[in-house]
C-alpha positions in Angstrom: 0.0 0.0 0.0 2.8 2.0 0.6 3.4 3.5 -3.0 -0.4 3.5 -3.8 -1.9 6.7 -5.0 -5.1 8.1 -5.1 -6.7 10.4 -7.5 -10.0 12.4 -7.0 -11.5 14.9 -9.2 -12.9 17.8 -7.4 -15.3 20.4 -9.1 -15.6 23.9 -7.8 -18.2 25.6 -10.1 -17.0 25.0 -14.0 -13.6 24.5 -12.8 -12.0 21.2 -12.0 -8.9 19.4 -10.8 -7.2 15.8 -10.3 -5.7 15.8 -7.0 -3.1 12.2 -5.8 -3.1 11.5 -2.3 -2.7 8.6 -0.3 -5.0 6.7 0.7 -4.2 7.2 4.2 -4.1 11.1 3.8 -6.4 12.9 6.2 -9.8 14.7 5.5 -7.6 17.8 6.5 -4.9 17.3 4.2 -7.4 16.5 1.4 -8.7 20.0 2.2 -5.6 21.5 2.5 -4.9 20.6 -1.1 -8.1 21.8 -2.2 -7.0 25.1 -0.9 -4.1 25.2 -2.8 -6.1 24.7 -6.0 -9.1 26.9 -5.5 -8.7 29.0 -2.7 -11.1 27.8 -0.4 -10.2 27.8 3.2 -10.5 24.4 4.6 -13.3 25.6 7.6 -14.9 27.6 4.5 -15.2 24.0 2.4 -18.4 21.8 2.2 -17.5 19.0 0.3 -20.1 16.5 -1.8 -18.2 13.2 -2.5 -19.9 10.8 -4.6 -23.5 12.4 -4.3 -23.3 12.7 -0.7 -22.1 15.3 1.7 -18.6 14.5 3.7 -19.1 14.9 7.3 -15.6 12.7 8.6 -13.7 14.3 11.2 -10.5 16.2 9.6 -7.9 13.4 11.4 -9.6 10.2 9.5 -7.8 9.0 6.6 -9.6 8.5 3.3 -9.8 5.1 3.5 -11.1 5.2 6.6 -14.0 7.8 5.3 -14.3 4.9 2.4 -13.2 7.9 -0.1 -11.9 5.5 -3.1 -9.7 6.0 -5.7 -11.2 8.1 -8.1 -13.9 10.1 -6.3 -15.5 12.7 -7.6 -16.1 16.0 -5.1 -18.5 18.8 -5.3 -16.9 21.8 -3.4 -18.7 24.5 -2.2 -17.9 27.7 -0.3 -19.5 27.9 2.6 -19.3 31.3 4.7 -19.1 29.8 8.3 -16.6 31.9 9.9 -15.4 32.7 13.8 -16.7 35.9 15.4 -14.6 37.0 18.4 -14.9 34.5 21.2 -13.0 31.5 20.1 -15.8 29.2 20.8 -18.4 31.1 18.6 -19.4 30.6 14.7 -21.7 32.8 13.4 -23.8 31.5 10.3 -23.9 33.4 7.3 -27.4 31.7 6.3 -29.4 32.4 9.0 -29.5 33.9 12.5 -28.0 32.1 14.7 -26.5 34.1 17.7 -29.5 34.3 20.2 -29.9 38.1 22.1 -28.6 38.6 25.8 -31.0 40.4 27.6 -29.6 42.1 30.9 -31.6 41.7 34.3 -30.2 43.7 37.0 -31.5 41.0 39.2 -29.1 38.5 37.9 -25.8 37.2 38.8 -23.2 37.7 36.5 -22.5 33.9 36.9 -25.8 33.1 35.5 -25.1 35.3 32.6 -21.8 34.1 31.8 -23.8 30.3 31.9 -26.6 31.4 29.7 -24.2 32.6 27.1 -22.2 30.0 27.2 -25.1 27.6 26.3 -26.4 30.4 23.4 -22.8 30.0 22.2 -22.9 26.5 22.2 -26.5 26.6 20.5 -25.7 28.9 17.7 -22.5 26.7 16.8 -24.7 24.0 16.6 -27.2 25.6 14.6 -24.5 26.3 12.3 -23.6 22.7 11.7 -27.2 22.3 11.3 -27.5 24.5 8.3 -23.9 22.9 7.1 -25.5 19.4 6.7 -28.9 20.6 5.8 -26.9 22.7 2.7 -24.6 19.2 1.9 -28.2 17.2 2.1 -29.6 19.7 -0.8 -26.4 20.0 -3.3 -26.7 16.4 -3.2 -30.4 16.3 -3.9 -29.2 19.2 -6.7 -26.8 16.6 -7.9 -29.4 13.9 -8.1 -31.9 15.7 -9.7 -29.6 17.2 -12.2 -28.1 13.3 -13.2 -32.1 12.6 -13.8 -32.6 15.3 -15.9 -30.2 14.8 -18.1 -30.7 10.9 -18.2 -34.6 11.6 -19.5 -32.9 14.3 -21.6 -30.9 11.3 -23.8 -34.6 9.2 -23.6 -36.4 12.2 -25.3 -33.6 12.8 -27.5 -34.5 9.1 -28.6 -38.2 9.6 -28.9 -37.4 11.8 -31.1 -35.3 9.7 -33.4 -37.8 7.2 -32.8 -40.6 9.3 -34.4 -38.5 10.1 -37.5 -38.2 7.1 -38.7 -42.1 6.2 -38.6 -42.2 7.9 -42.0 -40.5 4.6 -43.7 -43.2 2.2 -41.6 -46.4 0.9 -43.2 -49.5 2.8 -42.0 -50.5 -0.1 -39.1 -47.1 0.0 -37.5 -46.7 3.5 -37.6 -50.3 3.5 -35.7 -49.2 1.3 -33.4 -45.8 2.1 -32.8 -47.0 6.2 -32.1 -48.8 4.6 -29.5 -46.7 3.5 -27.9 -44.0 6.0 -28.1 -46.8 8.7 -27.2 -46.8 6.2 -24.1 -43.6 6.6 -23.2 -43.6 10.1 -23.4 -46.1 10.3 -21.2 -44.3 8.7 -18.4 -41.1 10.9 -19.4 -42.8 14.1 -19.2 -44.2 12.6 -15.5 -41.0 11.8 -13.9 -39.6 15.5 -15.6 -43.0 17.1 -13.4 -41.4 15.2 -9.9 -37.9 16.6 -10.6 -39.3 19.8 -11.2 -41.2 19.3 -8.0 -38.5 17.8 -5.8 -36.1 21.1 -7.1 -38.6 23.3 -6.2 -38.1 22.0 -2.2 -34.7 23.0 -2.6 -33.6 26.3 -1.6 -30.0 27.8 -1.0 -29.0 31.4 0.9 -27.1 34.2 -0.4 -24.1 32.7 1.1 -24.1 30.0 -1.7 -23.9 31.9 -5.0 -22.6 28.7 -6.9 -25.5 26.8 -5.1 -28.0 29.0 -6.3 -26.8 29.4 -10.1 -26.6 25.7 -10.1 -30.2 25.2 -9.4 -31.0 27.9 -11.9 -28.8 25.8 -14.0 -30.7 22.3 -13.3 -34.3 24.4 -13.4 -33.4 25.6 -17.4 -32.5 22.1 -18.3 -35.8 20.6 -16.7 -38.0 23.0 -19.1 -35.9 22.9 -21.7 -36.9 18.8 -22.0 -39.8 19.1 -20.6 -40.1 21.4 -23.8 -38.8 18.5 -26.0 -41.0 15.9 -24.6 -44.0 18.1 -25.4 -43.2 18.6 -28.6 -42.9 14.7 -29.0 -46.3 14.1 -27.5 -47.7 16.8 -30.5 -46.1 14.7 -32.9 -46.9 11.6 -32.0 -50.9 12.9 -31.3 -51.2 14.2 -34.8 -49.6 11.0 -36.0 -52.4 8.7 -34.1 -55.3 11.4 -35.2 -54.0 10.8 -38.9 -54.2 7.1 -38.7 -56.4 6.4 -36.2 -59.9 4.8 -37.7 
């Protein structure tokens, strides 16, 4: 094992890079050469590895986080940062730093307890959002896989339909049918994605987030577009024929 090298291919917006580690690099040195390539500070880094979000402590290796050779990684830049007290992280997409009220009939021992616990709160509502965010890029990554996968099916609808021109009346009947069928189901499972991406939702804190599911909502329509132009086809086609 000792002279075995890994390779994983991380994508940060449109740009992209092959990274070799070991496999019994750390989480934090993975990160630490993800911010040599794009800049991202390793507490700033929310990482999507193979459709799902990383959430390994920085000291496990990547075998250990069953990271294999040739993974591919999602980054995005998340805007967690520390606010003063060491012990505090604010949350960019939300609030998450509760008020202190001051009662003049209160010890300053309770006060110093009560923020203590809002501290600890507020970090934890930030990890909160962290892992909600890495749930939805990987929904966004689903979703967008799906899309394009019906994309190829309605691309072959279509070159289905052209060739019903060379097919004797009865089979061209029959086969519009059927392909009208299909499309039917296609343009179905293209009304869920557009459905499940609708659930999603990502804060100003997450610019690449939010392009990217403007990016997945265009190509959704745009088949869904296609498909519906099958369907016309294929319904003239069966009205034509049809005795």
């Amino acid at each position: 094992m000792g002279n075995k090298v890994y390779k994983v291919h991380v994508k940060f917006g449109s740009a992209k890079e092959s990274l070799s580690l070991c496999p019994d690099s750390s989480i934090d040195q993975l990160k630490q050469k993800i911010h040599q390539a794009f800049m991202v500070a390793p507490e700033n880094q929310l990482l999507i590895c193979n459709g799902k979000p990383l959430s390994s402590a920085d000291n496990i290796s990547l075998k250990q986080a069953r990271i294999p050779n040739g993974s591919k990684i999602i980054l995005q830049k998340c805007s967690i940062h520390r606010s003063g007290s060491p012990e505090s992280v604010e949350n960019v997409y939300g609030p998450s730093k509760a008020d202190f009220r001051e009662h003049s009939n209160v010890k300053q021992c309770s006060e110093n307890n009560e923020g203590g616990q809002n501290e600890g709160t507020s970090a934890q509502n930030a990890t909160s959002e962290v892992n909600k965010n890495g749930r939805q890029l990987a929904a966004l990554t689903d979703i967008e896989q799906r899309g394009l996968e019906i994309e190829q099916c309605v691309k072959q609808l279509g070159c289905d339909i052209e060739v019903l021109e060379n097919k004797s009346i009865d089979v061209r009947l029959c086969e519009s049918k059927r392909l009208k069928r299909e499309s039917g189901i296609k343009g179905e499972l293209l009304m869920k994605n557009l459905e499940d991406l609708d659930q999603l939702s990502f804060g100003e804190g997450m610019p690449e987030a939010r392009a990217s599911r403007k990016r997945v909502a265009t190509l959704l329509n745009r088949v869904l577009d296609l498909n519906d132009a099958n369907i016309q086809v294929l319904a003239e086609i069966i009205k034509k024929y049809q005795v």
